[in-house]
N, C-alpha and C positions, 0 to 999 in steps of 0.2 A: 745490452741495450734494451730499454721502453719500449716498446714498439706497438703501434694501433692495430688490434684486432680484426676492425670492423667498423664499418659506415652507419653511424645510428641515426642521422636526423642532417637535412637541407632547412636551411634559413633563407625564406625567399622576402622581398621587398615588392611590392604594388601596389600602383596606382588605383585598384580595385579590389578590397580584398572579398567582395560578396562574389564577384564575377571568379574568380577564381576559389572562392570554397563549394563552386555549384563547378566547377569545370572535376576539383579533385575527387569530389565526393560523387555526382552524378554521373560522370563519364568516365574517370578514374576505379569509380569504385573503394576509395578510401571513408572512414568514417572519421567523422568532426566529432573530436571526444572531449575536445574542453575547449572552451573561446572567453577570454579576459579581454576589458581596455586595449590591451598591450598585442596582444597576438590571437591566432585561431590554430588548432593544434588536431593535427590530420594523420590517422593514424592505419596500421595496416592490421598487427597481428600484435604481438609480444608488448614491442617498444610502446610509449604511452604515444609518441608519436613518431611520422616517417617525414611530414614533411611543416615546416613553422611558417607562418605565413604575417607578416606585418604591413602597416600601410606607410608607404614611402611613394616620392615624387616621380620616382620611374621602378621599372621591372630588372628586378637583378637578386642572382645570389649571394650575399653578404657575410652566412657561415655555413659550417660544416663542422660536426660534430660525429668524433667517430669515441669507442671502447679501447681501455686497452685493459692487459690481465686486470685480473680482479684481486690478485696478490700483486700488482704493483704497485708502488706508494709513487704520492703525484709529487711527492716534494723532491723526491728523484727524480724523477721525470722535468721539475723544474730545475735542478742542478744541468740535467744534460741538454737541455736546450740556452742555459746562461752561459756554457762552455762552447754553443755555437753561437753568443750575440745576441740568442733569442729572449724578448721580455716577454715574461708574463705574469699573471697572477691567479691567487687561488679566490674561487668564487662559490659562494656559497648557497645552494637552492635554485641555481642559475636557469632551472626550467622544471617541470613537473617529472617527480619520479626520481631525478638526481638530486643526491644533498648537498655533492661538492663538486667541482671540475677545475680545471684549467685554460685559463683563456691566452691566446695569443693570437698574432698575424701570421701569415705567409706571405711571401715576398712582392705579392699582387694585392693585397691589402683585405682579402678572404680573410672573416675572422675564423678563429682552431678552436673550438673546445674540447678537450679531452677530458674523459671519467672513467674510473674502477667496476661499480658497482649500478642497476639499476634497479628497480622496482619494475619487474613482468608487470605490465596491464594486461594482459592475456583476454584482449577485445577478439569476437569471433570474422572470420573472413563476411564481407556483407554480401548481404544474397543477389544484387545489383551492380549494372557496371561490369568492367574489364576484373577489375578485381587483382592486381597483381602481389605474389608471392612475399616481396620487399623488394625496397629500394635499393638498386645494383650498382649503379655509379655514378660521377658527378663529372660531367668533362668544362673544358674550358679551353678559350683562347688567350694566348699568352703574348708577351712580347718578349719575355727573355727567358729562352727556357730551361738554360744552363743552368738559374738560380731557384728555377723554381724543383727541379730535379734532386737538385743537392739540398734543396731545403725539405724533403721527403725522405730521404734516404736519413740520411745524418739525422735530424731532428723526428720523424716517426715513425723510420725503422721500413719505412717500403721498400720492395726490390720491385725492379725493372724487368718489365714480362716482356715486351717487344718496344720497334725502332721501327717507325715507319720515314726512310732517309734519318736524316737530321733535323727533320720537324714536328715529330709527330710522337709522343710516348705513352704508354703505357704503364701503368703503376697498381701493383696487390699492394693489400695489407693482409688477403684473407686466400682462403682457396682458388679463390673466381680469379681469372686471369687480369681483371683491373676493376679498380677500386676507384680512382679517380686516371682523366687522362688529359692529355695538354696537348696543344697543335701551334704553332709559332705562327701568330696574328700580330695586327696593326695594334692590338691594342689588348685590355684585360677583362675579360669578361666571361660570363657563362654560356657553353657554345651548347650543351645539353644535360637534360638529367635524364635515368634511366632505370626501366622496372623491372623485374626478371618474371617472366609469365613459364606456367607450369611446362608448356611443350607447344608442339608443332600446331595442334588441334587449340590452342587457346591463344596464340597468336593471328591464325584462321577465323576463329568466332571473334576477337577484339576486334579485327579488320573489319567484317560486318558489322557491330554493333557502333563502328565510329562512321561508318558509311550513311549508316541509319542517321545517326545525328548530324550528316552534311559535314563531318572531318572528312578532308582530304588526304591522305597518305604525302609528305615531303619525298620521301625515297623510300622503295622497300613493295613489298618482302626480297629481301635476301640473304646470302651468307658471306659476314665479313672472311677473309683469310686472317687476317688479324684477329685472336681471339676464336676464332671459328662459329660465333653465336649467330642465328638466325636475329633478324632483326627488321624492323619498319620504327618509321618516321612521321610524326605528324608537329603540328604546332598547338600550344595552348591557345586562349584568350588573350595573353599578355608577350605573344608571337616567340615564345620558348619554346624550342624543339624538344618535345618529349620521345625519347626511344623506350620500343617496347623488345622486350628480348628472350631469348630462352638457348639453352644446348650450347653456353660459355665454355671456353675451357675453363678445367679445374688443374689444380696443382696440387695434390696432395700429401704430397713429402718434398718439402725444400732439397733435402738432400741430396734426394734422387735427382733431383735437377728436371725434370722435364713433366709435361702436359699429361696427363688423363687420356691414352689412347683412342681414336676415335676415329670412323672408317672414315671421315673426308680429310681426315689430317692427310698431309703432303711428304711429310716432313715425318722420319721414322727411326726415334722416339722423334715426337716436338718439342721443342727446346726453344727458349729465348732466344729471339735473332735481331738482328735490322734487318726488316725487309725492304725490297724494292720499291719505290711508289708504282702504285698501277692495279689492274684488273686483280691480280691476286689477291695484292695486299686488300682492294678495298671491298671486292665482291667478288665472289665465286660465282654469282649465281648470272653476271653477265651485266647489270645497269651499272655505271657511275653513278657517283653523286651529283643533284642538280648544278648547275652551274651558282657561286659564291656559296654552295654549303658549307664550306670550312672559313667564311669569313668571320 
């Protein structure tokens, strides 16, 4: 099977795209390395860009672009998604840095692009701002999450890292214990995006420098059980819950089946479960989440 390596680039839509290139770049700490007509293209390290930014009539994620091998050919890759139903097509130049990709839907109307090969921009970390390492993962509320499950697995090769109940899932593509995640909602939309910061002490200095600029923290600091990553919560400009995060699990050998040892682990080895809803699952460190976070 094709399978997606890795999370390259969010496609966001707003109503403001000036208001939101001074939220990514000023208080994000990303840098604006190319801006067309068509888009504004926000970038971290490597990738030419982390986050795509267009002007539409409301605020929402619209794609999601992830890598798969660089010896894999897309026209397989479109064989195995037409033997699940899936349409797509081959696109050519489809963003800066890639010549080819693949485009499709997933079940919630999120467009897919997939691609082989990029062109490193190898732009330096900016000396301002939170500054975060790369983009970690993309979560969403769902309304049917049985399809959108199986349209990850079967179509791009993700495996299932945790089960929080029957609502709540987790999905790799790459080491990090999720890659994108889904919680069963009223409806279909993006519930947050997420940045991995180096550690404990740069989680710490983000908290302050967002304090400084009158961001208020949504939930956080603490430690999910899920995933085990320290974490906090605030809102953009266009009321997107951004999470900041560091100290993921990692999974390093599929085979071995289990998590990257780690002293707050519970669970000895840790291993893919469904966990319980509750205190565990959502924080170790004691706060729930505010009241309608997961709506």
């Amino acid at each position: 099977m094709i399978r997606a390596r890795r999370l390259a680039h969010a496609t966001f839509e707003t109503p403001d795209v000036e208001r939101q290139i001074a939220y990514y770049t000023d208080i994000l700490g990303l840098t604006l390395v190319e801006r067309d007509s068509e888009a504004a293209y926000l970038a971290s390290t490597l990738d030419h860009h982390s986050v795509l930014l267009k002007h539409g009539a409301g605020a929402a994620c619209r794609r999601l672009a992830f890598q798969i091998g660089a010896n894999d050919d897309l026209g397989e890759m479109q064989h195995q998604l037409s033997a699940l139903n899936i349409v797509s097509e081959r696109r050519s130049n489809p963003f800066p840095s890639v010549r080819e990709c693949l485009s499709f839907y997933d079940p919630k109307g999120t467009g897919i692009d997939v691609f082989t090969q990029y062109e490193a921009a190898r732009q330096d970390f900016k000396p301002t701002g939170i500054v975060p390492h790369k983009l970690g993962h993309v979560a969403f509320t769902v309304r049917e999450i049985g399809k959108i499950v199986e349209f990850y697995t079967k179509g791009l090769g993700f495996r299932i890292s945790d089960w929080m109940g029957d609502f709540f899932v987790f999905m790799r593509c790459s080491p990090d214990h999720h890659t994108v995640n889904f919680v069963t909602g009223q409806s279909d939309k993006l519930h947050h995006i997420a940045f991995e910061l180096k550690d404990w002490a740069h989680v710490q200095s983000a908290c302050d420098f967002l304090s400084k600029k009158d961001i208020r923290l949504e939930w956080g600091p603490g430690r999910h059980g899920i995933g085990h990553n320290i974490f906090t919560y605030h809102r953009n400009p266009d009321h997107q819950i951004t999470e900041l995060f560091t100290e993921i699990d990692l999974m390093l050998d599929e085979d071995l089946g289990y998590f990257e040892p780690r002293p707050w682990h519970r669970d000895k080895p840790q291993r893919p479960k469904v966990w319980t809803p509750g205190p565990n699952a959502a924080n170790y460190w004691g706060a729930p989440p505010p009241p309608g976070f997961l709506d």
